[in-house]
Every structure is written in C-alpha cells, then in structure tokens.
C-alpha positions as CSV (number, residue, x, y, z in Angstrom):
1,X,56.3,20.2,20.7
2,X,58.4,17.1,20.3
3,X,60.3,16.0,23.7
4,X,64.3,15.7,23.2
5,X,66.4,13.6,24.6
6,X,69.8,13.8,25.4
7,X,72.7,12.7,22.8
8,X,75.0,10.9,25.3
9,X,72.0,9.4,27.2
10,X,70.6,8.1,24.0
11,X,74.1,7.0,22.4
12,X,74.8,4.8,25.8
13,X,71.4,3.5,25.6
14,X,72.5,1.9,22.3
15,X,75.9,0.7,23.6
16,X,74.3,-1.2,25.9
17,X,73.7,-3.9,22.6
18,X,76.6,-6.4,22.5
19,X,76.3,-6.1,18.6
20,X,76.7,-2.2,18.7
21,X,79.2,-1.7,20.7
22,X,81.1,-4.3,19.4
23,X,80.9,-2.7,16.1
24,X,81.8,0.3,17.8
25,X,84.9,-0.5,18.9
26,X,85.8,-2.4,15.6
27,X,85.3,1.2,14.0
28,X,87.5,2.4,16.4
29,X,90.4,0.1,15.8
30,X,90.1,0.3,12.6
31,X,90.4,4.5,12.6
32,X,94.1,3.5,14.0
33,X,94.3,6.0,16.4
34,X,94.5,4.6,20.4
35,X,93.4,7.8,21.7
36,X,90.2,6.9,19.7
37,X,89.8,3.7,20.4
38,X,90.6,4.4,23.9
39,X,87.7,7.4,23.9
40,X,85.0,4.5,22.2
41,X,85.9,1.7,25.1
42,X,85.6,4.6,27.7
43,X,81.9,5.1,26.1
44,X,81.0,1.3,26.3
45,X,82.3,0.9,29.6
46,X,80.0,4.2,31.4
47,X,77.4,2.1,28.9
48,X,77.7,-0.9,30.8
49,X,77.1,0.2,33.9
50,X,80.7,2.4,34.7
51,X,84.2,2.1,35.5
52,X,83.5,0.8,39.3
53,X,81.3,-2.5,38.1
54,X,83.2,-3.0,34.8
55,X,87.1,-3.1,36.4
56,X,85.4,-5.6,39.0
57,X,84.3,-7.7,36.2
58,X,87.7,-7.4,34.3
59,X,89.5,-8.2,38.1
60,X,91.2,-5.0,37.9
61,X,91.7,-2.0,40.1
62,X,88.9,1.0,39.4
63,X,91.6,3.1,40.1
64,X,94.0,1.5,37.4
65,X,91.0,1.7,34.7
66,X,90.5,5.7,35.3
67,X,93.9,5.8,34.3
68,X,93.8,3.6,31.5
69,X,90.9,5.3,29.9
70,X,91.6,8.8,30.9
71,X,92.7,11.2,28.1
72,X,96.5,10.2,28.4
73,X,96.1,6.3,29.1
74,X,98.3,4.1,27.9
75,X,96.9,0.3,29.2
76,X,98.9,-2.1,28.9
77,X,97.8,-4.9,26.8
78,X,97.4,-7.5,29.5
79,X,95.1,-5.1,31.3
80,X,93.3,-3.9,28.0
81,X,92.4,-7.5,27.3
82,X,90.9,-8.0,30.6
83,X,88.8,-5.0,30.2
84,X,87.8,-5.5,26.3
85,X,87.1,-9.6,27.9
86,X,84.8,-7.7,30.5
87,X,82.6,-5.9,28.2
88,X,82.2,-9.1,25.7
89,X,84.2,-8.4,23.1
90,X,87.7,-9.9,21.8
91,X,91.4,-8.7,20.2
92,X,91.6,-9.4,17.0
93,X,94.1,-9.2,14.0
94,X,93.6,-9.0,10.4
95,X,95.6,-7.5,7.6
96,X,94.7,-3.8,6.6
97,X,92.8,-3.6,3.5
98,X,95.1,-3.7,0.3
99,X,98.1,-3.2,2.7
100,X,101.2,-5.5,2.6
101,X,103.5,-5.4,5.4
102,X,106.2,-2.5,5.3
103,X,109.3,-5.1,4.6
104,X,110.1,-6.4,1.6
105,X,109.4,-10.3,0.8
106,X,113.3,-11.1,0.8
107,X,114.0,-8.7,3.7
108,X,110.7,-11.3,5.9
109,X,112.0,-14.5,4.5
110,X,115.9,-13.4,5.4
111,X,114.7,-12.7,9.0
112,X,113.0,-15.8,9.2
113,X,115.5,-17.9,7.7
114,X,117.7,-16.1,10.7
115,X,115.6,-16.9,13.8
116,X,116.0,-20.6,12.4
117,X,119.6,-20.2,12.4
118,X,119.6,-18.8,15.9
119,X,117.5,-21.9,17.3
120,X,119.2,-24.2,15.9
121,X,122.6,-22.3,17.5
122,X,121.3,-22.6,21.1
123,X,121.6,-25.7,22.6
124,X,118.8,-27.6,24.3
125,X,118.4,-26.2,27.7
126,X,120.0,-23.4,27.4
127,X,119.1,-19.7,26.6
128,X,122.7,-18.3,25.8
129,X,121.6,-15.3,27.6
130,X,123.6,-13.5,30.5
131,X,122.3,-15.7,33.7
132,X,123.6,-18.9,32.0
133,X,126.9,-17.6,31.2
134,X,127.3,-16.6,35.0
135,X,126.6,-19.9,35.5
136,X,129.2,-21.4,33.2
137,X,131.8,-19.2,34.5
138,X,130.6,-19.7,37.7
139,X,131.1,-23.5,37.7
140,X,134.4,-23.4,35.4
C-alpha cells in the first residue's frame, strides 16, 4: 500500500523554493482579493520557518504579524513590505491585462495639468497649509 503524506506538510515543503513561493504570491496578487493574498503570505511565512523567526527577520513585532496575517488583518503597507522583504520577495506594479485606468484620458491629463497649476501657486518654502498660515498671522 502506497504511504500518504500530508497536503499542508507537502505544500510547505514546496514553499520553501524562492521561485515557488514567489510565484505564489504573484498568483495571489493577481486574484485581487487581500484576504487571499493575505491567506498565500500566511502560507509562505509558516513555510519559512513561522511567524516568530520571520517577524524577526522583517524587524517587526511577532505579535503585530499574527495580527496582520490573521483572518481580519489589515497590514499596513510599510509593515507588509518589511515582511514580503523578509521572505525574498518584492512589491510590484504593472497594469492589469487589457485594462485602462477607470478615468477618462481628458479627465488624467486635466488633473495633471492641475497639480502643475497648484505647484507653481505655492511659493518656494512654503506649503500653504494651516501651520504656515498660523505662522503668518502669528508674525503680522
């Protein structure tokens, strides 16, 4: 009689490959869902030795890292960059397949012809925001 082995077991044997679970994760991503993605880097981490060695590698708390990839997590991306760093893999951003951007091509170039405008408004130095109009009134 054949011997089994365990799914899991066998599946974290495999993530243990840079190249798989890199590819892994990109799969992830790509399905667009965080809880997903969050489920697949949960995986690779327990594959690379668990939470406890892995948040010391990324220089975060093991405690912060449960969170983040418990069922609810929500990382935030500083700390989601450390840990994706940790297990040797990068961010990256491409453009969906045969998907353009939701705006319209006047609507982007009007917004960036705006920001322009704006830059140009502010004067060197200064942000316009509230701190330096305390300070204006302040010394006026």
């Amino acid at each position: 009689m054949p011997r089994s082995i365990d799914y899991q077991e066998y599946f974290l044997g495999v993530l243990k490959d840079p190249r798989e679970s890199a590819a892994y994760l990109e799969a992830a991503a790509e399905d667009g869902e965080p809880e997903l993605f969050l489920l697949a880097l949960r995986n690779v981490v327990e594959a690379l030795g668990g939470v406890t060695q892995v948040a010391e590698m990324a220089g975060l708390d093991r405690s912060h890292v449960y969170r983040m990839l418990s069922k609810n997590g929500n990382p935030r991306i500083a700390n989601l960059f450390a840990l994706l760093n940790a297990v040797g893999v990068s961010f990256a951003v491409k453009q969906n397949q045969g998907k353009e951007s939701a705006l319209p091509v006047k609507q982007k170039s009007a917004m960036v012809a705006k920001d322009k405008v704006r830059k140009d408004r502010v004067p060197k130095g200064r942000t316009g925001g509230r701190r330096s109009t305390r300070r204006a009134k302040a010394a006026g």
